[in-house]
N, C-alpha and C positions, 0 to 999 in steps of 0.2 A: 701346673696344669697346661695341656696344650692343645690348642681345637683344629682337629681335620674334619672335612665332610666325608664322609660313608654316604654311601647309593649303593641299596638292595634290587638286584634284579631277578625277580619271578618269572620263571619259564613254567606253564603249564601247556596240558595236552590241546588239541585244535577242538574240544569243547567246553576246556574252562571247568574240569570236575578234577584233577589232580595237577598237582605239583608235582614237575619232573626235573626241575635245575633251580638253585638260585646262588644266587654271586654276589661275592661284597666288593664294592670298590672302593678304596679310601682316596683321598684328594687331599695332596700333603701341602701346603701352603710353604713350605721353605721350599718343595721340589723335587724330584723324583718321585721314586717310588716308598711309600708310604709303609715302614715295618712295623714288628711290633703285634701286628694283628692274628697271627696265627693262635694265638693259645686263646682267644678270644674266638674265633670260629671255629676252634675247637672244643671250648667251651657251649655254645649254640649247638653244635651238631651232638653235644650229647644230651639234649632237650628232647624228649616223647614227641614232640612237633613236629623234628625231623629224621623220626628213623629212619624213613625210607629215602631222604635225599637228604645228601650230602650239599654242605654251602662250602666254596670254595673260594678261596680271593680270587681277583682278576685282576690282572696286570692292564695297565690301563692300555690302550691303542697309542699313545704316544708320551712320550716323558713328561711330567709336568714340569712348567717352568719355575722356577724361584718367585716366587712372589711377597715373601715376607723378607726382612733386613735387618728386624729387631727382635727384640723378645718380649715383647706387646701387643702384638698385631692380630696375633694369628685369631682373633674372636672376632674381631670387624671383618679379617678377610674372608673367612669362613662362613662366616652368614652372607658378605656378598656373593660369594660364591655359590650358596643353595639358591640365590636367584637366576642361574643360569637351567636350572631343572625346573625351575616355576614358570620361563617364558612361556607365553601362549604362541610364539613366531618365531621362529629361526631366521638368525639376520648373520650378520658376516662376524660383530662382535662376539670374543668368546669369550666371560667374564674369568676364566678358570687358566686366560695366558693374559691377565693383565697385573705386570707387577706394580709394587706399592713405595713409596721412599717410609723410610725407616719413621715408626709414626704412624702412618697410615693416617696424615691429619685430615686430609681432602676428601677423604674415603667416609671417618667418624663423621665428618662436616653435615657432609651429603647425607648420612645415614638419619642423621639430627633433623632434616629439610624434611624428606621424604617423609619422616614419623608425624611432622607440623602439616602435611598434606591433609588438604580435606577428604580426599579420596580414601585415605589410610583409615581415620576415623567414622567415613560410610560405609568402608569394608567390617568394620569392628562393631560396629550399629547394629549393620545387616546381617550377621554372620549366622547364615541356618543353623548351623550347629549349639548355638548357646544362645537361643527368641529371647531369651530374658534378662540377657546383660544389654545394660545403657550404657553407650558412651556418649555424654556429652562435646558438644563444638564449642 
């Protein structure tokens, strides 16, 4: 198994009552452009959801870099990587050209830190979507 991040983009009309475009982009964690996906968005586009519009890959606006070494990684990279679409800030860092040594040990580390934050477990407390799960501290 190997994990890329996909990002769906929804184009609809200037009052938000129809879908007129949408586009898949994959983010390939060894680099470049990301294949493979075509019988998959073709598969989609023959779904009753989308008669009327067609989803289309998107080649991304610039090459991606390599960022995987091993044949390991690619699930720690990739979830770092959906935190580049979660930033509430655009800042100069792009998580999506930061590559990893083979391992990705530093990455898992921090991944492990982050999960032991208090913050992580108030977001999971508080989560509107599910009032009724407790996570204890």
């Amino acid at each position: 198994m190997h994990w890329n991040l996909g990002q769906i983009e929804l184009k609809f009309n200037q009052d938000d009552s129809s879908l007129l475009e949408a586009y898949i982009n994959i983010y390939e964690p060894y680099g470049g452009q990301a294949s493979g996906y075509k019988d998959l968005i073709k598969d989609i586009n023959s779904l009753d959801a989308f008669n009327i519009v067609k989803i289309k890959q998107e080649e991304t606006v610039e090459p991606l870099i390599k960022q995987q070494y091993d044949s390991s990684s690619c699930g720690a990279i990739t979830a770092e990587n959906g935190k580049e679409f979660l930033k509430h800030q655009a800042d100069e860092s792009n998580l999506l050209k930061l590559p990893y040594t083979p391992g990705a040990s530093e990455l898992r580390e921090r991944h492990i830190q982050e999960i032991n934050e208090e913050a992580f477990f108030i977001a999971q407390r508080d989560n509107p979507k599910f009032p009724d799960s407790i996570v204890t501290m």
